[in-house]
N, C-alpha and C positions, 0 to 999 in steps of 0.2 A: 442425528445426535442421540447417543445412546442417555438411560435412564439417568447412572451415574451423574453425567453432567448436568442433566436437566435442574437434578436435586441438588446439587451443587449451587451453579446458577442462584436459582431461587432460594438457598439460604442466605446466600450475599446480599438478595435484597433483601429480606427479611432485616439483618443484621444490620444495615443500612437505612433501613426504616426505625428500626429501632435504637440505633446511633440519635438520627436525626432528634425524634422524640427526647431523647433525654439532654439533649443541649439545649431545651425550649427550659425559660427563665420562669420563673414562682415567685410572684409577691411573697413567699413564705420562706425565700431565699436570703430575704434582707428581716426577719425575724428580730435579730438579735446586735442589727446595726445601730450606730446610735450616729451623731445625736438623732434623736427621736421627731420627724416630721409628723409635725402640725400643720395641715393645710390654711384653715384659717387665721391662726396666729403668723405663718410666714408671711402670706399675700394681705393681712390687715394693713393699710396703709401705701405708703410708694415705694413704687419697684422701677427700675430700670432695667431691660435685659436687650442682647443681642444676640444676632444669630445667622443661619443659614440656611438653602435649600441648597440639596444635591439630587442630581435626577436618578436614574437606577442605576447608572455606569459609577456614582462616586463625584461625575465632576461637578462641582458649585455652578448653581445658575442664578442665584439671588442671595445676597444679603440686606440685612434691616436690623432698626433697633426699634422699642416698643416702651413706652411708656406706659404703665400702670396702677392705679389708683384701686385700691380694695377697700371695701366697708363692711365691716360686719354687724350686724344683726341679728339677735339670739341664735338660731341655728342657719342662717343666708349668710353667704360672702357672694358680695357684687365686685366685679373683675372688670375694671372699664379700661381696657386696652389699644390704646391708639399706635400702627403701626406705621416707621415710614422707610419703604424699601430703597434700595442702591440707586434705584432709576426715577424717583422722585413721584412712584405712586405711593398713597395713604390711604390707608385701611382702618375702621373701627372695629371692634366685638366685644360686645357685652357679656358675659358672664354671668347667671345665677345660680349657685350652687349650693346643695343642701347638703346638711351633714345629716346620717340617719343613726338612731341610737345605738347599731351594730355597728358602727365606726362606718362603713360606707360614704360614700357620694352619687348623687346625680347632679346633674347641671345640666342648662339650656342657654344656647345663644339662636341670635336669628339664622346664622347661615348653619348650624350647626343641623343635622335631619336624627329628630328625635331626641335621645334622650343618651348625655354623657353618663357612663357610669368608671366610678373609681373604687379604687380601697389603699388606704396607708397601713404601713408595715416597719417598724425601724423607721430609717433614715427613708426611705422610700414612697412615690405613690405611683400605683398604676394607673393609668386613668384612658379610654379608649371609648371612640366614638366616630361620626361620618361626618364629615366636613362636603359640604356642595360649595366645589371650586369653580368660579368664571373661567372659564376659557377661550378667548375669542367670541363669537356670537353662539357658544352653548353652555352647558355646567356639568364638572363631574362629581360622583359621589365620591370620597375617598377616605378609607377608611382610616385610622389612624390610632397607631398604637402608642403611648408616651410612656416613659419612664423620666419621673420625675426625681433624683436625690440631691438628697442635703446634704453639702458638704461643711457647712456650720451653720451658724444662725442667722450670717448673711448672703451667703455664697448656695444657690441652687442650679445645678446640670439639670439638662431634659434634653432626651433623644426621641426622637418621634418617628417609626418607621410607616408609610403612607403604603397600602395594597389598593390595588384597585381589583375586585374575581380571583383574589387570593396572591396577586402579585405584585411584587416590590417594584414600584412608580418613581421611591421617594424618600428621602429622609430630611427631616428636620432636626438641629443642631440650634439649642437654643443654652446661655447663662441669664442666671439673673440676681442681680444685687440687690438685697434690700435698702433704701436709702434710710439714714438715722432720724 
């Protein structure tokens, strides 16, 4: 293979490296979205949501709906979440989530490993953290990236892509209703 090609070649990936990169999303993308999400003011109170799992291929392996109860507390929203999937298992997760003066979040649930961190933007929140999943008789860490928007003051999307060593496991596909 003469030089020519080589540098050839290897500009394409370059270019291609750097394609990639720039299709990668920025809380700072939804800057100027409105209406303007408020974490704790959204989830104060009950929520209803539904949703799905898709494995890495796309196809649905589970659906569930989730009932939700938020309280707040000068700067804690408690997120008590009871889920019940298509096949008639039920799941709980607790949520504590702090708001910090930089607009930020952290949160803690039990199965959650460590420490959620978020930030709101516009209509948007990021929010990304490790979920330890049962799986038959072991558990996996799996990462989990969400994007949370408001599409008004009762109506919220969240897409949740799950990596497990940097690769897509997963996606989560979640709405959620504020109830009045």
């Amino acid at each position: 293979m003469n030089l020519t090609k080589k540098i050839r070649q290897f500009g394409w990936v370059v270019m291609c490296l750097f394609g990639l990169i720039g299709c990668s999303t920025s809380i700072n993308d939804y800057q100027n979205t409105k209406p303007v999400f408020n974490l704790f003011s959204y989830f104060e109170g009950d929520i209803t949501a539904w949703g799905m799992l898709q494995d890495r291929s796309g196809k649905q392996t589970r659906r569930f709906t989730v009932d939700i109860k938020g309280t707040v507390v000068n700067d804690t929203l408690t997120l008590e979440e009871d889920f019940v999937f298509d096949d008639g298992e039920e799941q709980r997760r607790v949520w504590v989530i702090t708001q910090h003066t930089d607009g930020s979040y952290t949160g803690r649930a039990d199965d959650v490993v460590g420490e959620a961190r978020g930030v709101a933007l516009g209509n948007t929140l990021h929010w990304q953290y490790v979920l330890r999943v049962p799986v038959d008789d072991t558990t996996y860490d799996i990462t989990f990236n969400d994007w949370m928007h408001l599409q008004d003051q009762q109506h919220l999307f969240n897409t949740a892509k799950m990596t497990k060593w940097g690769f897509t496991v997963g996606t989560v596909t979640l709405f959620f209703k504020k109830q009045s």
